[in-house]
Each structure stands twice: as structure tokens, then as C-alpha cells.
mmCIF file of the N, C-alpha and C atoms, coordinates in Angstrom:
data_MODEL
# 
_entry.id   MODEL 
# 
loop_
_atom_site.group_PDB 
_atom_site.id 
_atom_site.type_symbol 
_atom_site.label_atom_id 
_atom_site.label_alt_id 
_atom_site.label_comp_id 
_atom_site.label_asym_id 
_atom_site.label_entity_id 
_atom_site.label_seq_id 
_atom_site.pdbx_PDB_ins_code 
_atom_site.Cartn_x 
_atom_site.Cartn_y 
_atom_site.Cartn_z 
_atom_site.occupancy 
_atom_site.B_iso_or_equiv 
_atom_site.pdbx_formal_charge 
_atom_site.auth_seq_id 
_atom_site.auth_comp_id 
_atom_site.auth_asym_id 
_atom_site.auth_atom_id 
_atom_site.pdbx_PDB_model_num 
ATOM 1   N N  . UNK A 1 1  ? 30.562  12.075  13.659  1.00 0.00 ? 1  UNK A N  1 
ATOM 2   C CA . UNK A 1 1  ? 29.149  12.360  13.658  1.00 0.00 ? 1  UNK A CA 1 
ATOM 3   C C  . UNK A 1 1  ? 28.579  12.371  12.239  1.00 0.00 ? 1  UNK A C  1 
ATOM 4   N N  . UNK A 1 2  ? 29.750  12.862  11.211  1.00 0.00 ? 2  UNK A N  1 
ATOM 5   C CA . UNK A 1 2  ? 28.856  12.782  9.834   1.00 0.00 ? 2  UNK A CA 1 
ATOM 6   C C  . UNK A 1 2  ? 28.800  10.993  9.333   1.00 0.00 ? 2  UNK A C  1 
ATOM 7   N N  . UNK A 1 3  ? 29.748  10.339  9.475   1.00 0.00 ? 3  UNK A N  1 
ATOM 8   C CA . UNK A 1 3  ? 29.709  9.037   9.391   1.00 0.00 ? 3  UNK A CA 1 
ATOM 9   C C  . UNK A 1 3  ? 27.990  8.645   9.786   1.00 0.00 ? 3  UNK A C  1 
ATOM 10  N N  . UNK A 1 4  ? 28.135  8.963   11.408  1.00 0.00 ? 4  UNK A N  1 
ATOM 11  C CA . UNK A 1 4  ? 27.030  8.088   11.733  1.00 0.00 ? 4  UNK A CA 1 
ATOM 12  C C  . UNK A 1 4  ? 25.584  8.441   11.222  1.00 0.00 ? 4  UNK A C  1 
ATOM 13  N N  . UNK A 1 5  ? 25.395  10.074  10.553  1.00 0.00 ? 5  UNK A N  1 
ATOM 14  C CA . UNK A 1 5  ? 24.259  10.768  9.923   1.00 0.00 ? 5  UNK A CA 1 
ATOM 15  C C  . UNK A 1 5  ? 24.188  9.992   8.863   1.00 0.00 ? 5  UNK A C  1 
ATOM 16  N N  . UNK A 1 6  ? 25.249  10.000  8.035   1.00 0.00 ? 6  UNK A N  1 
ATOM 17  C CA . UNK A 1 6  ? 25.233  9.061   6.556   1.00 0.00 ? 6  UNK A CA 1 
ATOM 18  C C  . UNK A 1 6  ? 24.484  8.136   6.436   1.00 0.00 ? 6  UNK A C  1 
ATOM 19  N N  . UNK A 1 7  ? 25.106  7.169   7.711   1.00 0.00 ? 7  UNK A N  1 
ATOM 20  C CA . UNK A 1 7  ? 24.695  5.808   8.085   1.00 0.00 ? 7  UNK A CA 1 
ATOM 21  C C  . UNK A 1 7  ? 22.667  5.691   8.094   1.00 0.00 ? 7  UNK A C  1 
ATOM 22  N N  . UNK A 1 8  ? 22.753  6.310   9.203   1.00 0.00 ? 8  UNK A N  1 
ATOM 23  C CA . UNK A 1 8  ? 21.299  6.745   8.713   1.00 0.00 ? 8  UNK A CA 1 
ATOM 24  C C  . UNK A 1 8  ? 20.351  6.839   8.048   1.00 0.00 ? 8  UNK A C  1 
ATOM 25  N N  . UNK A 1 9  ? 20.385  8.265   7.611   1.00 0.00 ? 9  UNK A N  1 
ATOM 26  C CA . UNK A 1 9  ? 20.200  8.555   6.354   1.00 0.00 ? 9  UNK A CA 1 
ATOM 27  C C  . UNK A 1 9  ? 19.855  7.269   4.894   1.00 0.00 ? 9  UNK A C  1 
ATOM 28  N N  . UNK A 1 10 ? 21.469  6.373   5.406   1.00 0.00 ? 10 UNK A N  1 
ATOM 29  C CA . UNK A 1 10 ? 21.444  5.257   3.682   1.00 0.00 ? 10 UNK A CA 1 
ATOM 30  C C  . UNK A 1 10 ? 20.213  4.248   4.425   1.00 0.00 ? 10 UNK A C  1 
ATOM 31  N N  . UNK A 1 11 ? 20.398  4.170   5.757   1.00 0.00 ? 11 UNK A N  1 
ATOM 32  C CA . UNK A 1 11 ? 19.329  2.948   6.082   1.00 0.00 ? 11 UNK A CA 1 
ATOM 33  C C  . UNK A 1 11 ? 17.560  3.662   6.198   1.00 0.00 ? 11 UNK A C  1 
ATOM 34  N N  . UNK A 1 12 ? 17.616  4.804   6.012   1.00 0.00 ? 12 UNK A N  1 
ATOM 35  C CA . UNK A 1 12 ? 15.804  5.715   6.272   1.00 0.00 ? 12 UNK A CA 1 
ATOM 36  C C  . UNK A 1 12 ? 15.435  5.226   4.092   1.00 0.00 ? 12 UNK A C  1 
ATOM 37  N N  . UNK A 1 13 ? 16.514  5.800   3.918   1.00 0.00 ? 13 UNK A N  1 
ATOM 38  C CA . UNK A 1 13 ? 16.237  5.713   2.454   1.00 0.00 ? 13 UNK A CA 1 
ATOM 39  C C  . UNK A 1 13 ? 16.161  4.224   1.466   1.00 0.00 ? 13 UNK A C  1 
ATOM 40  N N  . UNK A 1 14 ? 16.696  3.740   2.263   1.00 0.00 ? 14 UNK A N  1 
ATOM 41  C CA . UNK A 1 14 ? 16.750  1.922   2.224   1.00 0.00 ? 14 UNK A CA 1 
ATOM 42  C C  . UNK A 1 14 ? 15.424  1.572   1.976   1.00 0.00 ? 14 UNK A C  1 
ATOM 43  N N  . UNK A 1 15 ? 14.967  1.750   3.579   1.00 0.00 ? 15 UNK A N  1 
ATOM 44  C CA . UNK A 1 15 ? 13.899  1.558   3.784   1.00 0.00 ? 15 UNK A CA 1 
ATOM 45  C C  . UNK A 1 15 ? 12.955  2.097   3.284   1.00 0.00 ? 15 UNK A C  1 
ATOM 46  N N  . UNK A 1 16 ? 12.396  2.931   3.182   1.00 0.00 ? 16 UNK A N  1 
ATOM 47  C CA . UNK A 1 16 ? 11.653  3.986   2.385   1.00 0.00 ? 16 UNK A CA 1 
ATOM 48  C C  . UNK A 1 16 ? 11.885  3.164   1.367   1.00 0.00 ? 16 UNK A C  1 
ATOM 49  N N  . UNK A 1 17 ? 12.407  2.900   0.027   1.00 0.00 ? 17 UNK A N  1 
ATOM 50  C CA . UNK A 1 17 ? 12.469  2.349   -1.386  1.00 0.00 ? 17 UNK A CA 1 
ATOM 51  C C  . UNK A 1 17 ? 11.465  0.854   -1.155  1.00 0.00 ? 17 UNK A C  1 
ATOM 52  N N  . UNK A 1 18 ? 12.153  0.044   -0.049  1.00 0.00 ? 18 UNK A N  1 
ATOM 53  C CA . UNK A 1 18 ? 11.536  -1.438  0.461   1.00 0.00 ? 18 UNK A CA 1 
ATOM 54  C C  . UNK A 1 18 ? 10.933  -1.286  0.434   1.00 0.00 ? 18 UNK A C  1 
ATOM 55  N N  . UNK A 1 19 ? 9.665   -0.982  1.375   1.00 0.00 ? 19 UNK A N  1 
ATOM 56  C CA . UNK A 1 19 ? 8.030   -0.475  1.479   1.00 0.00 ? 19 UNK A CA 1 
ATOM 57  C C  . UNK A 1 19 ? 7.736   0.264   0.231   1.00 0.00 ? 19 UNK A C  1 
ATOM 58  N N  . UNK A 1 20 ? 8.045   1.216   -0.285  1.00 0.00 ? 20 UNK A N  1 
ATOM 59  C CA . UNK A 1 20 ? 7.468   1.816   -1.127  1.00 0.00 ? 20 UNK A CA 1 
ATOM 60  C C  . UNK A 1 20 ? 7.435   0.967   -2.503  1.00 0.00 ? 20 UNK A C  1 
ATOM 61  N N  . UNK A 1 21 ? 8.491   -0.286  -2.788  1.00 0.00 ? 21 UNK A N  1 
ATOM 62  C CA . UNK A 1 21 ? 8.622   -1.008  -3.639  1.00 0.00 ? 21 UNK A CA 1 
ATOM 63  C C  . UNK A 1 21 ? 7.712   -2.702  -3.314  1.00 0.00 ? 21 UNK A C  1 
ATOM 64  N N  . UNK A 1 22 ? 7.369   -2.913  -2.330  1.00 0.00 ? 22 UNK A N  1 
ATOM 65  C CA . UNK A 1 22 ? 6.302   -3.607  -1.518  1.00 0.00 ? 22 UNK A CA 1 
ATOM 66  C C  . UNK A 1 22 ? 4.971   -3.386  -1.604  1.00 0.00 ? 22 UNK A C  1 
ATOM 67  N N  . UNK A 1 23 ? 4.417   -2.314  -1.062  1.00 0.00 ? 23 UNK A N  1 
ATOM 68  C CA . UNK A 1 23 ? 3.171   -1.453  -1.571  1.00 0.00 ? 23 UNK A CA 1 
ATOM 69  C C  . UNK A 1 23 ? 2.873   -1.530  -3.215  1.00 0.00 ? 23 UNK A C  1 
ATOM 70  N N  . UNK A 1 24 ? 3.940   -1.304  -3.678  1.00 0.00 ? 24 UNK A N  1 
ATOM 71  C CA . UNK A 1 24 ? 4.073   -1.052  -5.734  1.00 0.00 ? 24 UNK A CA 1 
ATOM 72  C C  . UNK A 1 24 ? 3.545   -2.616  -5.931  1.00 0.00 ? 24 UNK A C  1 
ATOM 73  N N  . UNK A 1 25 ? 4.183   -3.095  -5.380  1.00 0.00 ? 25 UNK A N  1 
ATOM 74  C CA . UNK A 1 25 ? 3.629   -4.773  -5.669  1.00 0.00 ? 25 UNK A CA 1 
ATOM 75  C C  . UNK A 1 25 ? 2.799   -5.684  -5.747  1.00 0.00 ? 25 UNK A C  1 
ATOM 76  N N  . UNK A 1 26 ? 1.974   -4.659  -4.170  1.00 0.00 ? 26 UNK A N  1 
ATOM 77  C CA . UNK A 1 26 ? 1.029   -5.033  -3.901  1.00 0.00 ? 26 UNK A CA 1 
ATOM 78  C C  . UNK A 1 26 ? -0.347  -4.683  -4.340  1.00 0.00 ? 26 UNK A C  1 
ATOM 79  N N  . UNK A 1 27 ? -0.355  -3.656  -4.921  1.00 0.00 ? 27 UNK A N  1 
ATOM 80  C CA . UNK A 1 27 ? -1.368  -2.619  -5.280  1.00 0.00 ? 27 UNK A CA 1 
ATOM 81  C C  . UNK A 1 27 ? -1.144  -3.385  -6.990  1.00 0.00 ? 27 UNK A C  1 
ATOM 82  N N  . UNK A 1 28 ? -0.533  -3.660  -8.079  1.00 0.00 ? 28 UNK A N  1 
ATOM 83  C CA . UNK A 1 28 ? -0.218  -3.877  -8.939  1.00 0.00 ? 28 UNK A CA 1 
ATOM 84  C C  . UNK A 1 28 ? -0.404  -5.567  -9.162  1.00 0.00 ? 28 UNK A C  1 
ATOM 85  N N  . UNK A 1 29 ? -0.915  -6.024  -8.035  1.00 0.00 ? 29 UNK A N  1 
ATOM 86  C CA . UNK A 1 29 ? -0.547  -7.754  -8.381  1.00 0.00 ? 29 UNK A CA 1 
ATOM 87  C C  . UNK A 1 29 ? -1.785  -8.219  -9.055  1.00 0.00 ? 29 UNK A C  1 
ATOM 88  N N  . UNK A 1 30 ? -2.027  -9.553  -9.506  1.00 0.00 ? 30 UNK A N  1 
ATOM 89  C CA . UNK A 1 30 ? -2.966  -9.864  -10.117 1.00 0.00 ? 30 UNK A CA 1 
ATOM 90  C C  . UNK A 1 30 ? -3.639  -11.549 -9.276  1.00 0.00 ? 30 UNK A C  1 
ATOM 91  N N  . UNK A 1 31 ? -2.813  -11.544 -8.248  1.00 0.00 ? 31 UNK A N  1 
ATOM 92  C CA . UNK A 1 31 ? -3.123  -12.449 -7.690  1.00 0.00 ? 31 UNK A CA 1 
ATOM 93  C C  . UNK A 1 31 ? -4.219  -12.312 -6.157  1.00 0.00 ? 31 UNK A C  1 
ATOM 94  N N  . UNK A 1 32 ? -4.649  -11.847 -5.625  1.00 0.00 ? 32 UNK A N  1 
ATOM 95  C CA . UNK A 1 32 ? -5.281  -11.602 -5.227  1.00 0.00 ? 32 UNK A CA 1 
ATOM 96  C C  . UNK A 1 32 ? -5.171  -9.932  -3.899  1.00 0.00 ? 32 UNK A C  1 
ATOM 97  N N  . UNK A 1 33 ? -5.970  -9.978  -3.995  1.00 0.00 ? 33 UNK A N  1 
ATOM 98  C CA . UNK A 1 33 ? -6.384  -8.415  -3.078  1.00 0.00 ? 33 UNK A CA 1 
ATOM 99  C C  . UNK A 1 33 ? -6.036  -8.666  -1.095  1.00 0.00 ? 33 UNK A C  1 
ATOM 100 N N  . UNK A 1 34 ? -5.622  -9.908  -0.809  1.00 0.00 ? 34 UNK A N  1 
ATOM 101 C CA . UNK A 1 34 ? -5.999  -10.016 0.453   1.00 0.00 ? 34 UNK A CA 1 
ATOM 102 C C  . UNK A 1 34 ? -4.294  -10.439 1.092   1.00 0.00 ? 34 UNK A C  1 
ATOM 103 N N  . UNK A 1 35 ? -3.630  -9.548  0.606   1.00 0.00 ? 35 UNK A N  1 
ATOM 104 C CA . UNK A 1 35 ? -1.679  -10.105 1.523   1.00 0.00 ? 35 UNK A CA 1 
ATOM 105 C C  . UNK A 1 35 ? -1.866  -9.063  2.610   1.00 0.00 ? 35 UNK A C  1 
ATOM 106 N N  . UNK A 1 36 ? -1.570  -9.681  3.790   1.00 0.00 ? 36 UNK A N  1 
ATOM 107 C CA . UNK A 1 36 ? -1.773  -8.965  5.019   1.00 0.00 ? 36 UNK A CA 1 
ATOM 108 C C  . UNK A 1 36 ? -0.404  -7.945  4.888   1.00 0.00 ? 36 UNK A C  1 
ATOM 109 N N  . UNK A 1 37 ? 0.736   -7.944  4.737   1.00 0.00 ? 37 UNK A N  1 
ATOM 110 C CA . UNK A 1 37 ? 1.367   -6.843  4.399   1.00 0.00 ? 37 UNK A CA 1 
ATOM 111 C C  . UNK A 1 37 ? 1.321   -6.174  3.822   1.00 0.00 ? 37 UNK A C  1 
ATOM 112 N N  . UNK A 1 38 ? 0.567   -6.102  2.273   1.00 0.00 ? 38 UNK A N  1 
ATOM 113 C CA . UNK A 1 38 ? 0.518   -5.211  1.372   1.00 0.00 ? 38 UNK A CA 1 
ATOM 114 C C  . UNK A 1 38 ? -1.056  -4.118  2.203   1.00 0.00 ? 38 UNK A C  1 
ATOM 115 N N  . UNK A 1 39 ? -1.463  -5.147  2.628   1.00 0.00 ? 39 UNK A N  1 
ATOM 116 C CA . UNK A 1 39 ? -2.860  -4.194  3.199   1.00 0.00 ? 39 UNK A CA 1 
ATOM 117 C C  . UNK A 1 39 ? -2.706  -3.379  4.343   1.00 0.00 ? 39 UNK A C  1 
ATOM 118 N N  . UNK A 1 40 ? -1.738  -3.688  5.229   1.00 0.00 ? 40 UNK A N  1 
ATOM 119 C CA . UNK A 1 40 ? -1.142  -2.962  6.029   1.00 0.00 ? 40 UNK A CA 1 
ATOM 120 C C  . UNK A 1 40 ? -0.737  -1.707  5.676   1.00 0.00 ? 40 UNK A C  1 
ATOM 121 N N  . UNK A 1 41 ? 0.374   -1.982  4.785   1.00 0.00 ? 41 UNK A N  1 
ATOM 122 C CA . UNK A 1 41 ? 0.964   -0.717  3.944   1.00 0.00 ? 41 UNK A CA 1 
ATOM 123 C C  . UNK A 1 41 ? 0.153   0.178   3.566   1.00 0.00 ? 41 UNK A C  1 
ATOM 124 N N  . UNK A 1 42 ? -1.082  -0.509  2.339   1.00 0.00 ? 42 UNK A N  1 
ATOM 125 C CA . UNK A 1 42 ? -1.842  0.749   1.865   1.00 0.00 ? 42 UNK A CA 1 
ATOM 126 C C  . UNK A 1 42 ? -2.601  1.288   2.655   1.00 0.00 ? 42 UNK A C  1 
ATOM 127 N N  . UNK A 1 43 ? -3.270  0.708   3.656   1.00 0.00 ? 43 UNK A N  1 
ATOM 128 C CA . UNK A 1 43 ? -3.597  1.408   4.964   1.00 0.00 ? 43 UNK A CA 1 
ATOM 129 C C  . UNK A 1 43 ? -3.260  2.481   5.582   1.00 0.00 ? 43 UNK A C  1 
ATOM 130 N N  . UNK A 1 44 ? -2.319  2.438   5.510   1.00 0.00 ? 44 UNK A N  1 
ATOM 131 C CA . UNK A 1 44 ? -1.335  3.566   5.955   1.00 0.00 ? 44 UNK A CA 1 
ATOM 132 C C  . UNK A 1 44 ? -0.280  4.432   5.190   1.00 0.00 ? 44 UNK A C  1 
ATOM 133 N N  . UNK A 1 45 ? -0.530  4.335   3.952   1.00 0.00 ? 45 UNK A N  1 
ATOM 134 C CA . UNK A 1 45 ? 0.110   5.170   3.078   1.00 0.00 ? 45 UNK A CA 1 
ATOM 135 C C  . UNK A 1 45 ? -1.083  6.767   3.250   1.00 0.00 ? 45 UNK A C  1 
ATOM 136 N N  . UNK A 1 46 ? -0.344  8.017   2.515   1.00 0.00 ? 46 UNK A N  1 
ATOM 137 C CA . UNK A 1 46 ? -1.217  8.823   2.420   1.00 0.00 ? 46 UNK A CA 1 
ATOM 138 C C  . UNK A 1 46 ? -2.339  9.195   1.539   1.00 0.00 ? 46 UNK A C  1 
ATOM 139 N N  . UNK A 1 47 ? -3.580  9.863   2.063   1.00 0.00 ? 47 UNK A N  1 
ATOM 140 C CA . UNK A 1 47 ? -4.400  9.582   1.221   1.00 0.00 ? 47 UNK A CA 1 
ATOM 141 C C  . UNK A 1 47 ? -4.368  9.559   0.041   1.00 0.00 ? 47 UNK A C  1 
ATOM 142 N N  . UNK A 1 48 ? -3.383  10.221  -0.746  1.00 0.00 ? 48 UNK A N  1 
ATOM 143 C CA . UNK A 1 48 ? -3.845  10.100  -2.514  1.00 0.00 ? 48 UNK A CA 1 
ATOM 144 C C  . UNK A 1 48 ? -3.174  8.915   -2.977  1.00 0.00 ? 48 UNK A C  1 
ATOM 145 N N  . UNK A 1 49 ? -2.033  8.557   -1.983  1.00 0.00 ? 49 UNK A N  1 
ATOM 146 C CA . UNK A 1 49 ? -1.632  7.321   -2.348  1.00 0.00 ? 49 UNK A CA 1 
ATOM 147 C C  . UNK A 1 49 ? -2.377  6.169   -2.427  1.00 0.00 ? 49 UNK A C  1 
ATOM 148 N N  . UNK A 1 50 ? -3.238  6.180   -0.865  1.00 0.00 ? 50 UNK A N  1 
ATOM 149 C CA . UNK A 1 50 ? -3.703  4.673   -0.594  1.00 0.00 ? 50 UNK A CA 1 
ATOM 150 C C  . UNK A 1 50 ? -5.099  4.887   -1.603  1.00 0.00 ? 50 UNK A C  1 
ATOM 151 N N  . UNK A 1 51 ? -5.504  6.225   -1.795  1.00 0.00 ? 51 UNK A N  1 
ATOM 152 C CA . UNK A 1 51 ? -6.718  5.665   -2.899  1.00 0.00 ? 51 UNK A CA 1 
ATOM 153 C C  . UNK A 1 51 ? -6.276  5.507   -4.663  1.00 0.00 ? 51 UNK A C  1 
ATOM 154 N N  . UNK A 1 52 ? -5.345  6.137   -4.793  1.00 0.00 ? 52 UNK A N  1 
ATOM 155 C CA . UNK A 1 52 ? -5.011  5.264   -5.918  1.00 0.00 ? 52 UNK A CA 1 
ATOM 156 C C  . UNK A 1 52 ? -4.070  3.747   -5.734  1.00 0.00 ? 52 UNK A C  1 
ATOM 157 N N  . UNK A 1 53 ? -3.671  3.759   -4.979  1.00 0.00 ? 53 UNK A N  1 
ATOM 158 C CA . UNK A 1 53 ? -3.683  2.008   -4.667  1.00 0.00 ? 53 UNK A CA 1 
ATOM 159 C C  . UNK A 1 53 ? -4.948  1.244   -4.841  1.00 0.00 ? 53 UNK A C  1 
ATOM 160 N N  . UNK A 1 54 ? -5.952  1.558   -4.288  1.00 0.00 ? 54 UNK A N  1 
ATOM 161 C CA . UNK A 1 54 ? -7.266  0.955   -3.670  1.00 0.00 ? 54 UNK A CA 1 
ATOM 162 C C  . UNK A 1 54 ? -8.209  1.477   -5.333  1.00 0.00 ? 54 UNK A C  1 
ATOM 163 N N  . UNK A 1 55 ? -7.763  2.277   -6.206  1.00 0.00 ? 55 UNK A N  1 
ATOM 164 C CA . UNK A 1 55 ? -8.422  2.196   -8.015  1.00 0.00 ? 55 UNK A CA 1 
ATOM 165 C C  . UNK A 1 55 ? -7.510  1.093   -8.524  1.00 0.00 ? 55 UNK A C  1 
ATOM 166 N N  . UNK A 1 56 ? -6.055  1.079   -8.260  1.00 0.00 ? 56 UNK A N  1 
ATOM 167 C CA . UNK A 1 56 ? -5.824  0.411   -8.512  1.00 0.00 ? 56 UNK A CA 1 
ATOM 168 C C  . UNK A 1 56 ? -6.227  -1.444  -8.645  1.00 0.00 ? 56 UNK A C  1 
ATOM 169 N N  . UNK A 1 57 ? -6.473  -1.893  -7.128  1.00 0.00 ? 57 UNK A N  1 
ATOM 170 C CA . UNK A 1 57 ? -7.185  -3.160  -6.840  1.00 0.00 ? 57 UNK A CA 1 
ATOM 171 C C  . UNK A 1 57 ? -8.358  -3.071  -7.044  1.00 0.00 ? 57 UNK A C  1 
ATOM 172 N N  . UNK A 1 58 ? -9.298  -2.067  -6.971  1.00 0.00 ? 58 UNK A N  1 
ATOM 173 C CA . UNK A 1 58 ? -10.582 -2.409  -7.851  1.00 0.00 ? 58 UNK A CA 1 
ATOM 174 C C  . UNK A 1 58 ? -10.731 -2.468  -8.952  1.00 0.00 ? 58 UNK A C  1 
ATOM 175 N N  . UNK A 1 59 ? -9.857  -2.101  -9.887  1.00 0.00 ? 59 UNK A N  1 
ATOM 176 C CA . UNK A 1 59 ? -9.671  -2.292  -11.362 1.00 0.00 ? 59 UNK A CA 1 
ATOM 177 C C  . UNK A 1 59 ? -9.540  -3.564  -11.494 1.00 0.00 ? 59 UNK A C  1 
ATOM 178 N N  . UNK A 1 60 ? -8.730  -3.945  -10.749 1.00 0.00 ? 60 UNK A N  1 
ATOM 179 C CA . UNK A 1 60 ? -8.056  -5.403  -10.845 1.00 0.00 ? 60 UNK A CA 1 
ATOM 180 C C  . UNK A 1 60 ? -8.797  -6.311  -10.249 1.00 0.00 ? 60 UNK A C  1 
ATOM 181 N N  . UNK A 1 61 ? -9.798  -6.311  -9.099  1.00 0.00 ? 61 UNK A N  1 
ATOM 182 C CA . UNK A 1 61 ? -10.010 -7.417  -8.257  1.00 0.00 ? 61 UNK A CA 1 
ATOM 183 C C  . UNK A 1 61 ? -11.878 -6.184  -8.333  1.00 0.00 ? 61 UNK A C  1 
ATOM 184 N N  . UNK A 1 62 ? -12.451 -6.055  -8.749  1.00 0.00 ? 62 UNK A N  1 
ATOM 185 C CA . UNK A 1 62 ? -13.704 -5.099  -8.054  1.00 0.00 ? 62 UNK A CA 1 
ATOM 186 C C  . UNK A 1 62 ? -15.145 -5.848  -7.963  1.00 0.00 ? 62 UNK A C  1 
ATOM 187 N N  . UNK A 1 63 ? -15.194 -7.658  -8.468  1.00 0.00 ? 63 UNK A N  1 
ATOM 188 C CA . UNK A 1 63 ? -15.867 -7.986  -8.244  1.00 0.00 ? 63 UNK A CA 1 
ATOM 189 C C  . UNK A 1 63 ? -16.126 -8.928  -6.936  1.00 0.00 ? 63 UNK A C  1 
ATOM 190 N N  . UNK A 1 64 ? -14.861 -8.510  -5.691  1.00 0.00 ? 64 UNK A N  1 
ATOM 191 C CA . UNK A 1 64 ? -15.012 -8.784  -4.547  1.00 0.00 ? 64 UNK A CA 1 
ATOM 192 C C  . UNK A 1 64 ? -14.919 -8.338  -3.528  1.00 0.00 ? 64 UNK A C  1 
ATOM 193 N N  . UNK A 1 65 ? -15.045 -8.843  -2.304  1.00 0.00 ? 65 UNK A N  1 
ATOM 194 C CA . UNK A 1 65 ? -14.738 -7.883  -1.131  1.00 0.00 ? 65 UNK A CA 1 
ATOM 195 C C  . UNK A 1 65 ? -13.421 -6.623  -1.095  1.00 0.00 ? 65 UNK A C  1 
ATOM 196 N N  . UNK A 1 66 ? -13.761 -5.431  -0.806  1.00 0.00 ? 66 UNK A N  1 
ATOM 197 C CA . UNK A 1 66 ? -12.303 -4.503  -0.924  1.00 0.00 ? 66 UNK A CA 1 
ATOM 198 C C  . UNK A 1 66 ? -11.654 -5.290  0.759   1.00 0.00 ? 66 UNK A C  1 
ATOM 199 N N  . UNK A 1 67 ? -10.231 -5.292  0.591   1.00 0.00 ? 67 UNK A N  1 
ATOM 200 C CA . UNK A 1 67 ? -9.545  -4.964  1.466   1.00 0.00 ? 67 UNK A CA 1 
ATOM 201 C C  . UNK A 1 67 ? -9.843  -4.100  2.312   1.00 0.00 ? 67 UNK A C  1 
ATOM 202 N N  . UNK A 1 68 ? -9.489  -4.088  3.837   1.00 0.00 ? 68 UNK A N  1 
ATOM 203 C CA . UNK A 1 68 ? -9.147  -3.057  4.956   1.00 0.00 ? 68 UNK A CA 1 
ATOM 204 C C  . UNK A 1 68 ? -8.231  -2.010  4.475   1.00 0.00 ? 68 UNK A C  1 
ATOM 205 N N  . UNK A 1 69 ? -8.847  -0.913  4.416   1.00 0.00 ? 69 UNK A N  1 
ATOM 206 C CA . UNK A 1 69 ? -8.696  0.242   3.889   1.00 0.00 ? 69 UNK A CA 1 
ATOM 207 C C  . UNK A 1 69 ? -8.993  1.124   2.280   1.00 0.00 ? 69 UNK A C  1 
ATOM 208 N N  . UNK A 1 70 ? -9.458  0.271   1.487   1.00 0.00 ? 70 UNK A N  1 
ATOM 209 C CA . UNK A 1 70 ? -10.075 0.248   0.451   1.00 0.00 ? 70 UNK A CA 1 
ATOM 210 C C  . UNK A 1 70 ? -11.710 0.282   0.823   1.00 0.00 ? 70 UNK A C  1 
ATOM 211 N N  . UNK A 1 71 ? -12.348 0.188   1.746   1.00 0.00 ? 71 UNK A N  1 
ATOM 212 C CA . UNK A 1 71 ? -14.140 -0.606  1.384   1.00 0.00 ? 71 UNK A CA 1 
ATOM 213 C C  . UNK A 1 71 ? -14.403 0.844   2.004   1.00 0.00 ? 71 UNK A C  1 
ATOM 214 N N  . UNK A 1 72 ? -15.626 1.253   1.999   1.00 0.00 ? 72 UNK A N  1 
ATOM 215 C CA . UNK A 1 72 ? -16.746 2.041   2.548   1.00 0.00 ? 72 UNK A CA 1 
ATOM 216 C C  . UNK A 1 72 ? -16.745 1.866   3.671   1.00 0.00 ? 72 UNK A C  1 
ATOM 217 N N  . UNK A 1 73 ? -17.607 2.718   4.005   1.00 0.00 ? 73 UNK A N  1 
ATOM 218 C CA . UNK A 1 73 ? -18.689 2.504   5.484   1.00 0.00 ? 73 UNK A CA 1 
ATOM 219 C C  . UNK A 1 73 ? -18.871 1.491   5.587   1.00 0.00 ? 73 UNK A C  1 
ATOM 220 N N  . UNK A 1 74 ? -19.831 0.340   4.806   1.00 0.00 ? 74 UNK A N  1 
ATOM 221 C CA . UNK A 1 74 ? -20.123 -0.531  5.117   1.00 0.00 ? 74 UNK A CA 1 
ATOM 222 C C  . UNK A 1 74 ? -19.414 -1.533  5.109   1.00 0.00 ? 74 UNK A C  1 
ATOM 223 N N  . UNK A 1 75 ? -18.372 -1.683  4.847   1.00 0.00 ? 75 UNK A N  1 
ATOM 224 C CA . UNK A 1 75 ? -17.331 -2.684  4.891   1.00 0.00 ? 75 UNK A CA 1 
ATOM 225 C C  . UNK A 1 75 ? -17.093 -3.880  3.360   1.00 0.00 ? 75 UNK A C  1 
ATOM 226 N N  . UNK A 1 76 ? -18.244 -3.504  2.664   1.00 0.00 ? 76 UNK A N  1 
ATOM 227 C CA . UNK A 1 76 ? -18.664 -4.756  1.527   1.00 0.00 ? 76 UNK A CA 1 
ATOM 228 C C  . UNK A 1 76 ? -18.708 -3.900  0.270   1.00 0.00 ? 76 UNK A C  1 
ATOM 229 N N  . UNK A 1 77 ? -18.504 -2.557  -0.206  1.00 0.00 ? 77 UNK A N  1 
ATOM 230 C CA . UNK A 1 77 ? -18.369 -1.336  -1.161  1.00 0.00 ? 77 UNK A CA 1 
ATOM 231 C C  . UNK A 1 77 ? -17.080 -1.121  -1.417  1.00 0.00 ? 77 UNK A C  1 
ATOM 232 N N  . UNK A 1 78 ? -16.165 -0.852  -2.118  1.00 0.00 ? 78 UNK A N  1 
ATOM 233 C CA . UNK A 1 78 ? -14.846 -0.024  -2.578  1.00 0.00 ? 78 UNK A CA 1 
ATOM 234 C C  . UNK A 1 78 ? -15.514 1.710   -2.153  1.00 0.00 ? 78 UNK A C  1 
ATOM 235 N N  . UNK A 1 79 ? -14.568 1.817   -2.066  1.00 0.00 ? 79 UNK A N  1 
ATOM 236 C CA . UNK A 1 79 ? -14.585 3.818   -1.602  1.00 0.00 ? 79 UNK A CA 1 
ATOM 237 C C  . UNK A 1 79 ? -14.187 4.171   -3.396  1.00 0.00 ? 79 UNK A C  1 
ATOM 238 N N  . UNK A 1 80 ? -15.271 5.368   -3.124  1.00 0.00 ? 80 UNK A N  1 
ATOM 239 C CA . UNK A 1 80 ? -14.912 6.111   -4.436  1.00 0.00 ? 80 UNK A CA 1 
ATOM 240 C C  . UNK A 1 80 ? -14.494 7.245   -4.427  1.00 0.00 ? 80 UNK A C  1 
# 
């Protein structure tokens, strides 16, 4: 049983690093604001995360549409 906890455990933490090193990538790139996985991710990261992700890409990208989960109300604004 501790074997198979281990096992676990190495694959939660695996994972966890992947995404969290995915997201880092995505939030940080200079190529554009619109990878359907990275927007997924910050979507759903927690809030202080996904809004400093989302300062992040408006720093970088803020003279265009924000991404799904980055924009306002109105869909065409960055959230501040």
C-alpha cells in the first residue's frame, strides 16, 4: 500500500510541476496571447494567480483583445 501511495503521490506532483510549468510559459511568452491551452490553464488557476498571469499578458500583449479569462465585463477591456 505504501508503494502504491508513493506511486501517486510522484505522478500528482509530476503533474502539478507540467501545468504549472505550461501556464509559466504561457503567461511569459512573447508570441502571442491566444494558445488555447495556456488560456485554459489561466482560466482556471486561482485568483491571484490567474490575475497576475493576465498583468502579466497585458504587459506584454495590452494593445489587443484580452484572452478568455483576462477581459472585463465587456469582453474587449483587460480586468484590472
Amino acid at each position: 500500500m505504501r508503494k502504491l501511495l508513493s506511486i501517486v503521490l510522484v505522478i500528482v506532483i509530476a503533474s502539478a510541476v507540467t501545468l504549472g510549468w505550461r501556464w509559466y510559459s504561457y503567461v511569459s511568452n512573447t508570441d502571442g496571447p491566444y494558445d488555447e491551452v495556456g488560456i485554459e490553464l489561466n482560466s482556471r488557476m486561482p485568483l491571484p494567480l490567474r490575475k497576475w498571469g493576465c498583468d502579466r499578458l497585458k504587459a506584454t500583449f495590452g494593445a489587443v483583445l484580452p484572452p478568455y479569462g483576462c477581459s472585463a465585463e465587456d469582453g474587449k477591456s483587460w480586468i484590472e
